[in-house]
N, C-alpha and C positions, 0 to 999 in steps of 0.2 A: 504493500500500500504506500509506503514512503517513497518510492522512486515512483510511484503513478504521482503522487504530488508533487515531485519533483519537477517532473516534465508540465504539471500544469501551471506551476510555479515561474517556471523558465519561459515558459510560451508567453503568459501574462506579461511578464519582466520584458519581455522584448518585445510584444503589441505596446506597452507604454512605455519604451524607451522614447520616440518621440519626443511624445509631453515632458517627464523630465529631463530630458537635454533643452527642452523649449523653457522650461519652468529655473532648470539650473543658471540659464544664461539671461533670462530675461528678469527674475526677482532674485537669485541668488539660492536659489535652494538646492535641496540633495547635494550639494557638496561635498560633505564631509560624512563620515562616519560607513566610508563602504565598509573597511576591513570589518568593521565589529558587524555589518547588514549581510555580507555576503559569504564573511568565512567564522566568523563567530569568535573573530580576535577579540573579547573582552578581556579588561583586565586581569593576571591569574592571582586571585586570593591569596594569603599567605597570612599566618599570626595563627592562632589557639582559638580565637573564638569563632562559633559555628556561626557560618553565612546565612542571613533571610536577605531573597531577591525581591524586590518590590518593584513591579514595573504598573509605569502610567502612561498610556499613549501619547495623550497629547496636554496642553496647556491646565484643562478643566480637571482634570484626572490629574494632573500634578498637586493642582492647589487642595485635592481634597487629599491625597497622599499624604501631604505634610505634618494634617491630622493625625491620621495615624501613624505615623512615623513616630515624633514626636511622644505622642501617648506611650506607644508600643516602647521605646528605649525607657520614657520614666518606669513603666512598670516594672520591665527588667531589669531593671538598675543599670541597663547599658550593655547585656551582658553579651552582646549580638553586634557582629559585623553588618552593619546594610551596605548595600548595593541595589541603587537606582539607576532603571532602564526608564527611556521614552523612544517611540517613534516617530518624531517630525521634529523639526527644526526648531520649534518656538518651542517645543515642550521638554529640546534638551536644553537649552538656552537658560528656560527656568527654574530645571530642575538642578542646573549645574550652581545656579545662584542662590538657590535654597537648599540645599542639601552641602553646603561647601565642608561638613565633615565627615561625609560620605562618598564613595566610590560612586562614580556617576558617568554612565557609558551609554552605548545605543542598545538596542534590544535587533535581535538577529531576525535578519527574515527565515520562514521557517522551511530553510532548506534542510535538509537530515546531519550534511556534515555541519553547517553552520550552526544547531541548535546543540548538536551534540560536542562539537568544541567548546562551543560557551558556555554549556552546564557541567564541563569537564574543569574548565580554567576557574569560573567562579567557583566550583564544589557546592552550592548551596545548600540548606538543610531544609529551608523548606522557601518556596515561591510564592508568593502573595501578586494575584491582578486584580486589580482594581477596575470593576465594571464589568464588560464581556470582552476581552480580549482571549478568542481561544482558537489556538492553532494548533492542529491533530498532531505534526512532527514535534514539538516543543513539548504538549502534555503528555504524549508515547514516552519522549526521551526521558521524560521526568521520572515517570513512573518504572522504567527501566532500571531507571539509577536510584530508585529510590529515594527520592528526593518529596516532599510533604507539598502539598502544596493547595492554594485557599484561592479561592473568588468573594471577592468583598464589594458591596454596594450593585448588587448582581441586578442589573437591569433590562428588562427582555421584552421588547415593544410584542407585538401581535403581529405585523409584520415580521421581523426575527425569528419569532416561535413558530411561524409557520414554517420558512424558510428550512431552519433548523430539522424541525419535525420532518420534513423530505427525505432528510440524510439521517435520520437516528439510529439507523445502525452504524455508522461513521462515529457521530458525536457522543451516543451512550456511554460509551466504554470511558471517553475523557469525562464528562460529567461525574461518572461513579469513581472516578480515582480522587475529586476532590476530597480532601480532609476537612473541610470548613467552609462552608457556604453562606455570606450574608445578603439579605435583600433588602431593600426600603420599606417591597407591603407585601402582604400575602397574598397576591395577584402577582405577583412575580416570583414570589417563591414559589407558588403553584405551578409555573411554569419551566420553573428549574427543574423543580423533583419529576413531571412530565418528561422531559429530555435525558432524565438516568440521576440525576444526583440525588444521594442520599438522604430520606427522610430526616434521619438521628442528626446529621449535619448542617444541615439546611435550616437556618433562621429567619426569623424576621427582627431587625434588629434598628428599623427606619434608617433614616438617609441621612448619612452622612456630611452628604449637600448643609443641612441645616446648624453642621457642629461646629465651633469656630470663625461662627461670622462674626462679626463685630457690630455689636448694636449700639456704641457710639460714633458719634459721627464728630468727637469733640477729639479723639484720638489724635495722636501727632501727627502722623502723614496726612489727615485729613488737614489737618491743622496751616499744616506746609503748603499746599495746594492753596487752601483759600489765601493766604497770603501773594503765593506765586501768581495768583488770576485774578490778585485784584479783584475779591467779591465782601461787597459790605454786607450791612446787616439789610439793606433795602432788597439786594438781588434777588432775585425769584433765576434761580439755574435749572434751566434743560439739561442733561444731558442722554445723547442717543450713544448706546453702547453696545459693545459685541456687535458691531453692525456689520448688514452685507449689502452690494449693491439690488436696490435701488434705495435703500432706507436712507442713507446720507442726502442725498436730495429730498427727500423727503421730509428729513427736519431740518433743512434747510431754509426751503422754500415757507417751512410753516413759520421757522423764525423772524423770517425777514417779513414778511405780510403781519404776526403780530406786534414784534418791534415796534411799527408805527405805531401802535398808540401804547405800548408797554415798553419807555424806551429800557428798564430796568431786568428787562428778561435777558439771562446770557444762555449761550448754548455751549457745549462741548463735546464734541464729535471722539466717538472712541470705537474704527471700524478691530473688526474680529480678526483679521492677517495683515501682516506687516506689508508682504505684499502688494497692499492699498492703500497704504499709509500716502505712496506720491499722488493716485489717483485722486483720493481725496481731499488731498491739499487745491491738484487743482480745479478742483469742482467748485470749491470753494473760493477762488479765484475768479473762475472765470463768473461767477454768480456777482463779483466786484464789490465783495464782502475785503473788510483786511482780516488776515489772517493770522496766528498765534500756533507756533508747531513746538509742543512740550524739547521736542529733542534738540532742536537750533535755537532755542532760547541759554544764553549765557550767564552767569554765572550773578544772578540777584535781579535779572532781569523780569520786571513786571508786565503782564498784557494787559493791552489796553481795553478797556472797558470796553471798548464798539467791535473788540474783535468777536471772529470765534475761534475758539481755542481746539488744537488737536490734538490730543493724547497720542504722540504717536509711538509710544514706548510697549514693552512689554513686560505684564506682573505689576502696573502700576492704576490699574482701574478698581480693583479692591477697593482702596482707599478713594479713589476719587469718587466712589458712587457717594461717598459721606455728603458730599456737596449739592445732592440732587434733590430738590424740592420735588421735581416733576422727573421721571427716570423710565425712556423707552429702551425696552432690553430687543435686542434685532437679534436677525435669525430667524424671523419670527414673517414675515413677508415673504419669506425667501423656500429654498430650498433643506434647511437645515437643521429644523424643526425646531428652533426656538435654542436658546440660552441660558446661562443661568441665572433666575431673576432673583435668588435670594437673598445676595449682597446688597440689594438699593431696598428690600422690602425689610430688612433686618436695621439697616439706616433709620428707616420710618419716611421714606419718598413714596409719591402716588405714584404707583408703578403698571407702567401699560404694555402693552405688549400684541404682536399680531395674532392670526388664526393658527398659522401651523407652529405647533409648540408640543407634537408628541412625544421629542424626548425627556420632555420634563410633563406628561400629562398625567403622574401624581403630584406635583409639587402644583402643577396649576388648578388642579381640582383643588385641594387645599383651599388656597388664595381664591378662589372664585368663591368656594363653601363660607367665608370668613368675610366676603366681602373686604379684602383685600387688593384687588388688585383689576383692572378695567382689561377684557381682551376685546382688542379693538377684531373689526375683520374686513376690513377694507383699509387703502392707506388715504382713503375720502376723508374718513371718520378721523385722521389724525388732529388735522387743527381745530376743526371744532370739539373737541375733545380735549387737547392742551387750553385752549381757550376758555371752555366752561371750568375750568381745574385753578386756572387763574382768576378768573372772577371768584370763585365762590374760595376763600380760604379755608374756609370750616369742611367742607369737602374733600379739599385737599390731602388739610392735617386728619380728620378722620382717617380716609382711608389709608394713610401714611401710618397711623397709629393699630390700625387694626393689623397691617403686613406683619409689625413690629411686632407685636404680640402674639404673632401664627409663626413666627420663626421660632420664636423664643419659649414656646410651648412644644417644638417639635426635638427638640435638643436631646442628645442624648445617646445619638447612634455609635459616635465614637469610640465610646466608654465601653459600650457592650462588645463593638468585633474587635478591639484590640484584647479584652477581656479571653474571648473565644480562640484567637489565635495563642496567646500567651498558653493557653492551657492545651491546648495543640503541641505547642513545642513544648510544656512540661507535663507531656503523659509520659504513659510506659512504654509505650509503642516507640516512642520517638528516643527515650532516655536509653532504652537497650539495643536502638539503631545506633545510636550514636555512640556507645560507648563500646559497642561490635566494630 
C-alpha cells in the first residue's frame, strides 16, 4: 500500500509543480525546507529525555499548539523534549518564533522513506496532531515503530466524514492506533469513533479555540498598537481581519462612504497570507485613500488618523483585534469557510462575519445561540450593518459583551487534553515501552 501512495504522491507533486515554481517565484514560497518535505532530514534528537512531536499545519493550528505546549511542559515539570513541525511557510515562521526553546523543523511529506527517516532521527515517544492532519505512510510508520500517538481538537466537517467514510478500510486501521483522541463536541467525536477510533479514547473535551484568548483588550501589545495608530478614546475602529479577496474592498468601500459623516471611524485591514499583503496595499491606493503599512512604518513612527492602517505582519493580529469596536472576521465570503472569530468576541467587539463559516460551525452556533455575534450573508448587508452598529452604541456594547461572556464560559478545553495526554505518556503501557 505504501508504494501505491507513493506513486500517487509523486504524480500529484509533479501535476502541481507548476503552481509552486509559479507560487515560489512570484510570492516567495516553498523555498525552503525541501530536505526535511522530501527526505525527512529533521533534526536527529539527542539528550535523555523522551521526545513528544507536536505538529501544526498551518498559522491557526500553531497558535492553538502553544496552549498546549505550554500546559503540557508545566505539568510535566519539563520533563519532555518537544519538537514542533508545520507545513506552510507562515506556520513555520511562527512556530519558529514561538517555540524558540524548542526544536522546530518542517513536517515531511508523507513519502515512506521520508516519514520513516524522520521518525527515525526524531525517535519520538509519542506524536501529538492537532486537528485532522492524517497521513496513512506517517501513522503506519508510527505504529511500526511504536511510537504513541494523539489527535487533539479533532475536527470533522460532514463533508470530511463522508469523504473519509469512502476509504475506511484505508483510514480504520490509523484511527484505531490513536492513543488519545480529543474533540470540541460530540458530533464530532461521533464521527471519529465512526471512522475506527476508539471508544475508551475518544473525548469530548470542547475546543481549545476558546482557551487562552485574552479577554483584555487593556493588555500591553494591545496597549502598543493603540499608541502606534494613533487611536483616542473618541475612535470607533473597524477592523477586517483574516481576510480574503474580495472582503478588503469590501470594507473599504464601506469605510470611505461612512467616513463622510463618521469622520472618527478608523479601519485596519488584516488580509489572511502575506502573499496579499502588496495587493492590498495597492487596492488601497489606488481607492486614493493614504495608507499606513505596520511593516514600513519606523521606529516610533505614528499613523495618521485619515489613514488606513495594514497589519501586514505575521502573529501580530491576536492582539490587535483588542482594538476592535466593530470586528469582520473574513474567510467568511470566500472560499475558506470562515476564521477564527474568537479572539475579537473574547475582546468584547461586535463581531460579524459572512455565510460560509463551516469550519468553525460549532463555534458559530454558539455565538449565534448567545446572541453574540451578527452573520451577515451577502457582502450588501455589510455597510448597512457597520452603520446600524454605529449609531446605536448600546447594541454594539451589548453584543460585544454577550461574545465576551460565551468565550469565557467555554474555557476549559486545555486543561483536560493536556491532562489526557500526560497520562498517556504516564501509563504502563508507555512506562514498560520505554524502559524496554
Amino acid at each position: 500500500m505504501k508504494w501505491v501512495l507513493n506513486c500517487i504522491y509523486a504524480l500529484l507533486l509533479l501535476m502541481l509543480s507548476p503552481v509552486i515554481l509559479w507560487r515560489s517565484y512570484r510570492h516567495g514560497r516553498y523555498r525552503t525546507g525541501w530536505r526535511e518535505k522530501l527526505l525527512g532530514s529533521l533534526p536527529i534528537s539527542s539528550g535523555s529525555k523522551p521526545v513528544v512531536w507536536f505538529h501544526a499545519v498551518s498559522v491557526g493550528e500553531v497558535v492553538q499548539l502553544q496552549k498546549i505546549v505550554d500546559r503540557f511542559r508545566t505539568e510535566t515539570d519539563d520533563g519532555f523534549k518537544i519538537v514542533v513541525t508545520s507545513s506552510t511557510d507562515t506556520g513555520f515562521e511562527l512556530a519558529a518564533s514561538r517555540f524558540t526553546d524548542c526544536s522546530v523543523s518542517w513536517f515531511p511529506l508523507d513519502f515512506s522513506w521520508a516519514v520513516s527517516n524522520a521518525i527515525r532521527r526524531v525517535k519520538p515517544a509519542m506524536v501529538v496532531l492537532v486537528e485532522l492532519e492524517l497521513w496513512p505512510n506517517f501513522l503506519r510508520e508510527c505504529g511500526q515503530a511504536g511510537v504513541m500517538t494523539a489527535l487533539v481538537n479533532a475536527r470533522l466537517s460532514e463533508r470530511s466524514f463522508r469523504g473519509y467514510s469512502r476509504v475506511k478500510p484505508i483510514m480504520a486501521p490509523l484511527f484505531e492506533q490513536f492513543h488519545v483522541v480529543t474533540a470540541p463536541t460530540e458530533e464530532y467525536a461521533s464521527r471519529v469513533r465512526k471512522l475506527g477510533a476508539s471508544a475508551t479514547v475518544t473525548q469530548v473535551t470542547g475546543s481549545i479555540k476558546f482557551d487562552g484568548v485574552t479577554a483584555n483588550h487593556e493588555n500591553a501589545a494591545t496597549s502598543g498598537f493603540r499608541r502606534l495608530f494613533a487611536i483616542s478614546d473618541n475612535d470607533v475602529v473597524l477592523i477586517a481581519g483574516s481576510t480574503q479577496h474580495p472582503e478588503e474592498q469590501m470594507a473599504l468601500d464601506a469605510w470611505m462612504e461612512l467616513r463622510k459623516e463618521r469622520p472618527n471611524l478608523r479601519l485596519i485591514l488584516v488580509p489572511r497570507h502575506k502573499e496579499r499583503f502588496d495587493d492590498v496595499a495597492a487596492i488601497v491606493r489606488a481607492s486614493g485613500c493614504r495608507l499606513y503599512r505596520r511593516s514600513e512604518s519606523s521606529e516610533g513612527e505614528i499613523a495618521p488618523v485619515d489613514a488606513v492602517i495594514l497589519l501586514d505582519t505575521i502573529g501580530e493580529l491576536s492582539a490587535c483585534w483588542g482594538l476592535a469596536d466593530i470586528a469582520f472576521v473574513g474567510g467568511s465570503f470566500g472560499s475558506r469557510g470562515g476564521q477564527n472569530m474568537l479572539e475579537p468576541a473574547a475582546h468584547g467587539a461586535a463581531v460579524l462575519f459572512g455565510p460560509n463559516t463551516w469550519n468553525f460551525k460549532d463555534i458559530v452556533e454558539q455565538l449565534r445561540h448567545t446572541e453574540a455575534a451578527v452573520q451577515l450573508q451577502t457582502r450588501d448587508e455589510f455597510l448597512p450593518t457597520v452603520n446600524r452598529l454605529l449609531s446605536d452604541a448600546d447594541s454594539r456594547q451589548r453584543l460585544g459583551q454577550n461574545a465576551q461572556r460565551t468565550v469565557v464560559a467555554q474555557q476549559g478545553a486545555v486543561e483536560k487534553t493536556t491532562r489526557l495526554l500526560r497520562d498517556a505518556m504516564f501509563s504502563d503501557s508507555f512506562v514498560s515501552r520505554d524502559a524496554a
